[in-house]
KOLRORO-209937 format. One record per residue: residue in one letter; y, x, z of N, C-alpha, C in turn; chain. Coordinates in steps of 0.02 Angstrom, whole numbers. Atoms other than C-alpha are relative to their C-alpha. Layout:
<nodes>
[a,[Y,X,Z],[Y,X,Z],[Y,X,Z],A],
...
</nodes>
This chain:
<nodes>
[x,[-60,43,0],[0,0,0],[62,45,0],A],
[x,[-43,-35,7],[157,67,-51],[66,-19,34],A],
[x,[-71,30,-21],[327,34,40],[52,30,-33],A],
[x,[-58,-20,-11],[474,46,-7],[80,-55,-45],A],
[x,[-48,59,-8],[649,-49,-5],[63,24,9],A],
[x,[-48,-73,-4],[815,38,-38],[58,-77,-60],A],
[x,[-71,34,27],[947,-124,-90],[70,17,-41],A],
[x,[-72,-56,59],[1118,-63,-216],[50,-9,54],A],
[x,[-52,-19,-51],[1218,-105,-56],[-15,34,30],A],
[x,[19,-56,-58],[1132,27,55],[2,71,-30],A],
[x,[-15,-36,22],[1160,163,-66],[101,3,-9],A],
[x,[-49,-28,-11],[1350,124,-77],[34,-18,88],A],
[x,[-14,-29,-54],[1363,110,104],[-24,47,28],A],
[x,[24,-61,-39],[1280,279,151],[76,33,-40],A],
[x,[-95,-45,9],[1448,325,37],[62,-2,19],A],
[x,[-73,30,-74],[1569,234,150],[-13,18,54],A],
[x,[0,-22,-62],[1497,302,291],[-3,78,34],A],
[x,[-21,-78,25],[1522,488,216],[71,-7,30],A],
[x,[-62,20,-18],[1684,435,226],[34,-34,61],A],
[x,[4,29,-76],[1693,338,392],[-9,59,49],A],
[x,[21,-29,-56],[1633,468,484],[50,66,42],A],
[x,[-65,-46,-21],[1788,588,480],[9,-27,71],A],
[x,[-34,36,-60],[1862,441,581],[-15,-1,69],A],
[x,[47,9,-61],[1737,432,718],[-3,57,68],A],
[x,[47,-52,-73],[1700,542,898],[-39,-9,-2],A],
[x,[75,12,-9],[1536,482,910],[-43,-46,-24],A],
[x,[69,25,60],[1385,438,813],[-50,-36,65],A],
[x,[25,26,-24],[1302,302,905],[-61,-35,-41],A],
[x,[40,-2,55],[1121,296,822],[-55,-87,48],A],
[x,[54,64,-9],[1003,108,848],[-78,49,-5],A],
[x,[61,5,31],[823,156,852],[-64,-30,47],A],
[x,[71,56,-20],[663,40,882],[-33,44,53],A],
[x,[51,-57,-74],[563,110,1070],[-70,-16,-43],A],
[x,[74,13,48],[401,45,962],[-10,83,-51],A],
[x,[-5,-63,67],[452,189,820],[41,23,17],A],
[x,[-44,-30,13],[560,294,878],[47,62,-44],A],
[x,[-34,-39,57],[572,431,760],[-16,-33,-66],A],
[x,[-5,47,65],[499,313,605],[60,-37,-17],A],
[x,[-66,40,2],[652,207,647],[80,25,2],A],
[x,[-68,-41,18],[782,345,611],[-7,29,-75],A],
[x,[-17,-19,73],[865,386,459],[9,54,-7],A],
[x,[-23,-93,-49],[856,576,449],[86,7,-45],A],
[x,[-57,-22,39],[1006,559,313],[71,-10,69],A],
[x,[-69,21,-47],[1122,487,475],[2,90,50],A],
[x,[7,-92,-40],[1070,697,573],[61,29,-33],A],
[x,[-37,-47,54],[1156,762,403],[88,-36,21],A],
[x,[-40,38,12],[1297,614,413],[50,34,55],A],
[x,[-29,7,-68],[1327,634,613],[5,69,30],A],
[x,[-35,-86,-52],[1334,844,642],[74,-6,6],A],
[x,[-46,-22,-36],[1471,899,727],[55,-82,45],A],
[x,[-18,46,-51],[1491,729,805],[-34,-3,87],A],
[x,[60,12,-54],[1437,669,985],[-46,-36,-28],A],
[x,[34,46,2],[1291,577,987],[-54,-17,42],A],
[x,[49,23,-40],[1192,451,1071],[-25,-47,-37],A],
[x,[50,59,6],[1031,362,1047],[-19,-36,25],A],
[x,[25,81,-22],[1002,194,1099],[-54,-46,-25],A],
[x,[60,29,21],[820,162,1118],[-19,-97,11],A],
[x,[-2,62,6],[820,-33,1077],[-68,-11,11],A],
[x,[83,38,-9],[685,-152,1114],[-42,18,37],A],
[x,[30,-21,-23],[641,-55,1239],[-65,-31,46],A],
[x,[54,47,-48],[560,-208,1336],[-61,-18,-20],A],
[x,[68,34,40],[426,-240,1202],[-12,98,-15],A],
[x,[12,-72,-18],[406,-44,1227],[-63,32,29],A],
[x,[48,-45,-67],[262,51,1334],[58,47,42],A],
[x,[-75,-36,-39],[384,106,1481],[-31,71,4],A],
[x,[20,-68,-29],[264,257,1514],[42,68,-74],A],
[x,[-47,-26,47],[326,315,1311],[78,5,15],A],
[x,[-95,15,14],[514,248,1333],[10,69,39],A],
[x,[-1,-45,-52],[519,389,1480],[-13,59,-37],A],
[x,[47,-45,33],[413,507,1370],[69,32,-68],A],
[x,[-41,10,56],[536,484,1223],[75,25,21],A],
[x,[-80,-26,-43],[707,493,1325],[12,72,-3],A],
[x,[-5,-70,-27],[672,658,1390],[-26,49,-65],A],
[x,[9,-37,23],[623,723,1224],[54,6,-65],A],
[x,[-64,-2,28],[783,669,1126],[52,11,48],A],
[x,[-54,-48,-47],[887,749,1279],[-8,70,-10],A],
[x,[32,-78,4],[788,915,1264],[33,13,-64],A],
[x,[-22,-4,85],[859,885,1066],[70,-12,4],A],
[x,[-73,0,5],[1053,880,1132],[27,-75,-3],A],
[x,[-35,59,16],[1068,691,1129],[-16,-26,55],A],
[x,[2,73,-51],[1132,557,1236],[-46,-36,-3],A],
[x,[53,22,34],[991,453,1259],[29,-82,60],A],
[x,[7,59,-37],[992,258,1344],[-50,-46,-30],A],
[x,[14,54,39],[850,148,1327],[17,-90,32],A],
[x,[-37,41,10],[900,-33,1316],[-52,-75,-24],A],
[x,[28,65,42],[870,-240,1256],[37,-3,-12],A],
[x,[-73,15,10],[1029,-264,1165],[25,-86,-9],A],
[x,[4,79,1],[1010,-446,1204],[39,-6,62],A],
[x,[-6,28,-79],[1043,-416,1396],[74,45,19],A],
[x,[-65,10,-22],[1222,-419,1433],[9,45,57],A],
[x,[10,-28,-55],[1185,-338,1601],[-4,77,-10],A],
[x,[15,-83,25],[1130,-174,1511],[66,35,-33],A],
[x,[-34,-40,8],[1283,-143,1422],[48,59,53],A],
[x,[-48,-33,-51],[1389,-69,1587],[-14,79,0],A],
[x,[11,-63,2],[1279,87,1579],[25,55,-77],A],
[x,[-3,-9,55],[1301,100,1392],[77,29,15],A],
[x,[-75,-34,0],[1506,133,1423],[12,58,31],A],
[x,[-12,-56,-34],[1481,251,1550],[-16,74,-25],A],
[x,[35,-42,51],[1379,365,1434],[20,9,-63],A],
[x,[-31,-14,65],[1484,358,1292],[63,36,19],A],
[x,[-50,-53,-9],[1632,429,1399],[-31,61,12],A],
[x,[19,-65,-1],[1531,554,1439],[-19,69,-41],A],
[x,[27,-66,79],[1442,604,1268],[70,19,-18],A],
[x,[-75,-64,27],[1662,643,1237],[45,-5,55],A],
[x,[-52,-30,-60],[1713,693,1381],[54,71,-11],A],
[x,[-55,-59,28],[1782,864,1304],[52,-30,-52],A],
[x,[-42,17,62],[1860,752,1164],[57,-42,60],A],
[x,[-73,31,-43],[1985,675,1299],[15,29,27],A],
[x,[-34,-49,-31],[1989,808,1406],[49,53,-58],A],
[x,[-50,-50,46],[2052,897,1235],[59,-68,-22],A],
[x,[-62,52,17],[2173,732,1223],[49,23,62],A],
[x,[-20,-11,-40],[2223,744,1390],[52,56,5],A],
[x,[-32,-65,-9],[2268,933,1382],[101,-21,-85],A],
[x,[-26,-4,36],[2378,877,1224],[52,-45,35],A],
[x,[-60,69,-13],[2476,731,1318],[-42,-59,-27],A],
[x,[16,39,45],[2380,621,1217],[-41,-42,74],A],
[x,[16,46,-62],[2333,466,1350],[-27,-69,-38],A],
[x,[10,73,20],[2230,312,1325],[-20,-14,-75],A],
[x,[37,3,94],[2168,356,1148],[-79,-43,15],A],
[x,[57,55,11],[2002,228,1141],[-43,55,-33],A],
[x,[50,-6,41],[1843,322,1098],[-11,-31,-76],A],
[x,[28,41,63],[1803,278,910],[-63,27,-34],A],
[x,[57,1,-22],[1617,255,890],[-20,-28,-55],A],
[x,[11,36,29],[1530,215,737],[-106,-27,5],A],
[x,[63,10,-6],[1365,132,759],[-44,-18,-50],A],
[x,[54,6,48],[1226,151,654],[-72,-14,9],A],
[x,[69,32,-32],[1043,106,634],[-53,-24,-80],A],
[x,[52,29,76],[899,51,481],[9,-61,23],A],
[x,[-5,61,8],[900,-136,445],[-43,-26,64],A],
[x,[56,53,-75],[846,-262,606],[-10,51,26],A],
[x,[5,-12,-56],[858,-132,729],[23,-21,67],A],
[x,[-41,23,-63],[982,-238,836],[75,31,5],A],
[x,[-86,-38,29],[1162,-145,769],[40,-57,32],A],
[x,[-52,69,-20],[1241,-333,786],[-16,-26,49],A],
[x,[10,36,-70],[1146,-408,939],[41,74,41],A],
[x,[-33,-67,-58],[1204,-219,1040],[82,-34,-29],A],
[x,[-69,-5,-6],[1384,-227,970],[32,-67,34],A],
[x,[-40,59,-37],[1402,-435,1017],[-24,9,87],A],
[x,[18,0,-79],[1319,-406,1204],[60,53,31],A],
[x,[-52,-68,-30],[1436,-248,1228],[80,-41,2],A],
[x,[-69,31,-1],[1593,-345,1172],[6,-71,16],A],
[x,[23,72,-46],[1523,-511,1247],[28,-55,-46],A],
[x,[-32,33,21],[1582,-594,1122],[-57,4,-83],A],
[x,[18,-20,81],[1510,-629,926],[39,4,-32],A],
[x,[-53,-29,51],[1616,-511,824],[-51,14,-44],A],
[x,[17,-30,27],[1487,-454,734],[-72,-52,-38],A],
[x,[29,59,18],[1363,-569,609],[-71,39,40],A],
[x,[59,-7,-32],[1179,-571,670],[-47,-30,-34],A],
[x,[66,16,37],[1013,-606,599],[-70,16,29],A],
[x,[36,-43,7],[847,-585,605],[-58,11,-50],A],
[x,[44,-25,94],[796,-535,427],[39,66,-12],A],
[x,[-38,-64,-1],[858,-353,393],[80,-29,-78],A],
[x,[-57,18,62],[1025,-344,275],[30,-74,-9],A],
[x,[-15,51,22],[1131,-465,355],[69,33,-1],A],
[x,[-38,-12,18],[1249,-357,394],[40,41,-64],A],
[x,[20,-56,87],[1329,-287,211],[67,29,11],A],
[x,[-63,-59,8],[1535,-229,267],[8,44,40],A],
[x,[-11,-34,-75],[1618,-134,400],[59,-25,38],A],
[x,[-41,63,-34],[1720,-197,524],[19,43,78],A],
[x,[8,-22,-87],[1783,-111,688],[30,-45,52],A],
[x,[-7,66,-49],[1791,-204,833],[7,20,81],A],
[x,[-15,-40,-85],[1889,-152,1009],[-28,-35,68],A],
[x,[32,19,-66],[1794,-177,1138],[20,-6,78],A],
[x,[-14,0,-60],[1879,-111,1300],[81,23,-14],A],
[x,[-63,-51,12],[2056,-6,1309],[-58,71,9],A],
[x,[11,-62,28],[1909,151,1304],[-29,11,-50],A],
[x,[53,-11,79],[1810,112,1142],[23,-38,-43],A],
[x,[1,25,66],[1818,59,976],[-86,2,-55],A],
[x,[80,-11,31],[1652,29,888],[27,-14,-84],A],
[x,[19,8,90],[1623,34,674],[-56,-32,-3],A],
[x,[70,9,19],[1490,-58,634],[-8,-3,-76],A],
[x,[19,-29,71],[1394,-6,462],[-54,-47,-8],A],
[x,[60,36,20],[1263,-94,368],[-37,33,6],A],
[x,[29,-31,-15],[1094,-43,417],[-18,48,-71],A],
[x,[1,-49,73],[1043,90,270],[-84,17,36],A],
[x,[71,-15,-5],[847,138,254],[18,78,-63],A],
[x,[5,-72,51],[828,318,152],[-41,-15,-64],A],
[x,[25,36,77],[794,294,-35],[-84,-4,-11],A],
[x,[55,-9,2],[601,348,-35],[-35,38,66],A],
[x,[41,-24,-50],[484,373,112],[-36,48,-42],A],
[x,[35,-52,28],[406,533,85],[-83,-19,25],A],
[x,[87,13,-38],[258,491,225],[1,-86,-4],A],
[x,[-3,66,-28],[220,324,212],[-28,-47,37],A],
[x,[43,29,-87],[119,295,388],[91,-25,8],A],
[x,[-68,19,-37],[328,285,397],[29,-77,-10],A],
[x,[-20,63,34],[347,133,269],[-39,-57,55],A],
[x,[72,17,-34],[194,68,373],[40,-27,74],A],
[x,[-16,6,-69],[260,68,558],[66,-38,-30],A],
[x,[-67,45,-9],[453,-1,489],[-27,-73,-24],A],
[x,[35,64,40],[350,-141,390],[-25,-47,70],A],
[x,[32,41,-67],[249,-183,573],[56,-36,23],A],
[x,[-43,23,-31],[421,-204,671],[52,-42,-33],A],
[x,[-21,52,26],[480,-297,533],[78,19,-52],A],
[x,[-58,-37,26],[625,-189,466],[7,0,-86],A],
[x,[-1,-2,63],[568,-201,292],[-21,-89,-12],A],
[x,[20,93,-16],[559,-389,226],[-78,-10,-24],A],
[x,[55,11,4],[397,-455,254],[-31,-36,-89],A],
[x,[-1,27,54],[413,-563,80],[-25,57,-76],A],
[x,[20,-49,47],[385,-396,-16],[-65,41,27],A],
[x,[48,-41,-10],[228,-343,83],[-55,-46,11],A],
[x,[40,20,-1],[58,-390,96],[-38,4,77],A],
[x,[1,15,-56],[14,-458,261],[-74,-8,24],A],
[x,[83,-28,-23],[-178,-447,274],[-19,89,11],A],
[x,[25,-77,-4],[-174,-257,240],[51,29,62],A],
[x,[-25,-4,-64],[-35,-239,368],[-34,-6,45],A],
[x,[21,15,-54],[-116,-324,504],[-60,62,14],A],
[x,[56,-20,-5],[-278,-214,483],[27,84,6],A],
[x,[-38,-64,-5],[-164,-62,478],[21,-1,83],A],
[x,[-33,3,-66],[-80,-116,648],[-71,-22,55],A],
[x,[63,-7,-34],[-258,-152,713],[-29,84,18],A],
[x,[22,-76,2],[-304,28,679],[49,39,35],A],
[x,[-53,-50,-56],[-141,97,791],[-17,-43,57],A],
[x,[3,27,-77],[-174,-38,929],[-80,22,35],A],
[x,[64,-30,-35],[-363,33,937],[15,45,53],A],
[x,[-2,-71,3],[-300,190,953],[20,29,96],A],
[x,[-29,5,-51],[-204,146,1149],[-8,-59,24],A],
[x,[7,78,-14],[-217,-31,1172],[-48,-57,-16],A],
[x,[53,37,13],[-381,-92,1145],[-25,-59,31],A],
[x,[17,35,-53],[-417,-167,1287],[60,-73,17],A],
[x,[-56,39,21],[-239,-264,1280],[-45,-40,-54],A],
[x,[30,49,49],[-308,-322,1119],[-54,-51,-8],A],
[x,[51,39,-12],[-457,-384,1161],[14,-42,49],A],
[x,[-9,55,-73],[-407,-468,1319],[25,-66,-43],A],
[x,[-31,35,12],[-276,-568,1211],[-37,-24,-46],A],
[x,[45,31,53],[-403,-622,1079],[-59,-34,31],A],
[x,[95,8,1],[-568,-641,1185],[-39,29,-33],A],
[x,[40,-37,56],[-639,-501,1091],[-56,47,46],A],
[x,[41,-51,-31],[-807,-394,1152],[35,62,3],A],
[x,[-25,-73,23],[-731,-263,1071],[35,1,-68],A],
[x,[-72,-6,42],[-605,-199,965],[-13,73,-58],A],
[x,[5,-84,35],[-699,-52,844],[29,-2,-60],A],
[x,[-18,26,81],[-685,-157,661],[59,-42,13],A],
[x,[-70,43,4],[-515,-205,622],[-21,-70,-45],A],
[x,[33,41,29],[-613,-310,496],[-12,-71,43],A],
[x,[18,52,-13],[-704,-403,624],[47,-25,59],A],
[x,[-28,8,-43],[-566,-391,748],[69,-56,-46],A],
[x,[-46,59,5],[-452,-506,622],[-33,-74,8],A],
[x,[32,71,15],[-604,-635,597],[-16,-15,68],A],
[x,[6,24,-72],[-621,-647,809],[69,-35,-8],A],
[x,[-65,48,-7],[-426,-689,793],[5,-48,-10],A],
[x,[3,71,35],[-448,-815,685],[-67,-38,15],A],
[x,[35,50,-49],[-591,-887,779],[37,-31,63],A],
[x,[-32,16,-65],[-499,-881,940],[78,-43,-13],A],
[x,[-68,26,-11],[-337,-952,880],[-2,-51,-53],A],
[x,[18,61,40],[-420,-1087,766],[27,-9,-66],A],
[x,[-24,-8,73],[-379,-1001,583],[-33,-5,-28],A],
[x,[53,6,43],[-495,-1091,481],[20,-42,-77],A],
[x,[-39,32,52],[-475,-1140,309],[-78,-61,5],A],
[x,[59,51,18],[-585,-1300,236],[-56,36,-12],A],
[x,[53,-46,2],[-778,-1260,239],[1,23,59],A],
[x,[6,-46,-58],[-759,-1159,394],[1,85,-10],A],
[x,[-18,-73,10],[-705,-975,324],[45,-2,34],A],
[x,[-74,-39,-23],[-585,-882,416],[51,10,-41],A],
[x,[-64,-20,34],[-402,-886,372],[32,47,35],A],
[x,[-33,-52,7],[-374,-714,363],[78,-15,-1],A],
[x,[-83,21,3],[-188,-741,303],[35,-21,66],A],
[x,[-14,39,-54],[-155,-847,455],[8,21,52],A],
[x,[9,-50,-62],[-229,-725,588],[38,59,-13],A],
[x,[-17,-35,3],[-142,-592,513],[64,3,17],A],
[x,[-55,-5,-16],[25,-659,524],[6,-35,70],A],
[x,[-9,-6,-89],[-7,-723,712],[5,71,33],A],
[x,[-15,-57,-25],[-46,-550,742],[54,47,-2],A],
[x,[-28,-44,28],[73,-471,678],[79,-29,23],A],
[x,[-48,45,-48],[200,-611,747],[12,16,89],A],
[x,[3,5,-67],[139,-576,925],[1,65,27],A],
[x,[-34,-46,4],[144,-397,916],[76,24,-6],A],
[x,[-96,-7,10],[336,-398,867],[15,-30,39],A],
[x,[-25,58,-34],[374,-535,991],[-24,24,61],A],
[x,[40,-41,-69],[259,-411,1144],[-18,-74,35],A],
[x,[49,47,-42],[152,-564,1176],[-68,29,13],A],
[x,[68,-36,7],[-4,-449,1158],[5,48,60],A],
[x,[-9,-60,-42],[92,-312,1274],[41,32,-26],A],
[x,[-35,-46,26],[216,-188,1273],[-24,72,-15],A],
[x,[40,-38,24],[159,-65,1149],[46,52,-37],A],
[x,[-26,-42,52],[227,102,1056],[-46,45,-45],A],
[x,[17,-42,30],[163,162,917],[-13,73,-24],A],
[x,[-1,-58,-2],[215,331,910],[13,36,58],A],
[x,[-4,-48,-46],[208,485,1022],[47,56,-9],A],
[x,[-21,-50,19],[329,620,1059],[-32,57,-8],A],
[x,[30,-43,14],[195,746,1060],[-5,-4,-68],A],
[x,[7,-17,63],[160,722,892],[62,9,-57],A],
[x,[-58,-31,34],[326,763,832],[48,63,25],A],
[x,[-29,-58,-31],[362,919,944],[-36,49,-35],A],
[x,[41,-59,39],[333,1053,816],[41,75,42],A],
</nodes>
């Protein structure tokens, strides 16, 4: 299965945001606690040197907290602000401000030294499609400034939007990188839903995301199905669709059916909070 999904507006906003980024102190990056390095754009690294920056591990609640922890401390070791987060919960932003004066604290102390008083952080926030860019920016500014969805590419201009008297946020349309080189990468953004489901094939998915939930969460899986066991992803979709009454006429299993429950209830952490990837396997 091949992914890939690269819209004519996400090519000329990676060129407005060439340009945007002069403007900015700090590169405030979205990425999924499920995927955290699948769910970064490496072109935003190139975009965002010689800015601050912090990452804001989203979704952290449909997460494995033992990863979120795991993950934190290995994009700090890599020079970055790190906070993980639900950008739903209103309550969470307070920490979020305190950590953005901090990632430019030399950039006011170098205001300060100038006379310069009360200049507003300006912050552009970025992120791949449906990571939560617009739910974080309306919870932070408590308000809906910013449109919202949840189908990737709703947002398509830019728009900054003052938040306090210390910040100013940009928000950008999410941008995906023109061609996945690995595409276990197309694979994991496809699970969390980042790529639109309407262009992918949702039986071979599911049996793909069976084969990573073996891998840590078997037992999760099986619990939530009634399954002996969890070896064949095969027979582990046709238990689903026994257990959750996906039958077509005749009495065959509707595959189709079970695949997109699963694959529904996984994104939604009714199965458990689960992460796909490890920072060990990206500490070269």
């Amino acid at each position: 299965m091949q992914f890939q999904w690269y819209p004519g507006h996400m090519t000329k906003a990676k060129r407005q945001m060439q340009e945007d980024i002069k403007l900015v102190d700090l590169v405030i990056e979205l990425v999924d606690a499920r995927i955290p390095m699948s769910s970064r754009n490496p072109d935003i690294d190139e975009l965002g040197k010689n800015k601050a920056r912090l990452i804001l591990l989203n979704k952290a609640d449909l997460a494995d907290e033992r990863q979120n922890q795991a993950w934190m401390t290995f994009f700090e070791n890599k020079g970055y602000f790190v906070v993980r987060m639900d950008a739903r919960s209103k309550a969470q932003m307070k920490p979020v401000n305190g950590v953005i004066l901090d990632a430019c604290k030399e950039k006011i102390e170098r205001d300060r030294r100038r006379g310069i008083k009360n200049r507003p952080v300006r912050a552009m926030v970025v992120g791949i499609p449906n990571v939560g860019k617009s739910t974080f920016i309306n919870s932070f500014a408590g308000k809906a400034c910013a449109k919202t969805g949840n189908k990737p590419g709703v947002t398509k201009g830019k728009q900054w939007i003052r938040l306090n008297k210390n910040v100013e946020l940009l928000d950008t349309p999410g941008i995906l990188w023109p061609k996945f080189e690995d595409q276990s990468v197309g694979l994991k953004l496809a699970l969390i839903g980042a790529i639109k489901d309407e262009i992918l094939n949702i039986d071979e998915m599911s049996l793909e995301l069976i084969k990573y939930l073996q891998r840590d969460y078997a037992d999760a899986l099986c619990a939530r199905y009634g399954l002996d066991t969890c070896d064949d992803p095969v027979k582990v979709l046709e238990g689903i669709a026994a257990n959750r009454a996906c039958i077509k006429k005749g009495g065959e299993p509707d595959f189709s059916k079970a695949a997109a429950l699963l694959l529904d209830e996984f994104r939604s952490g009714t199965i458990g909070r689960m992460t796909l990837e490890k920072p060990e396997e990206y500490d070269a």
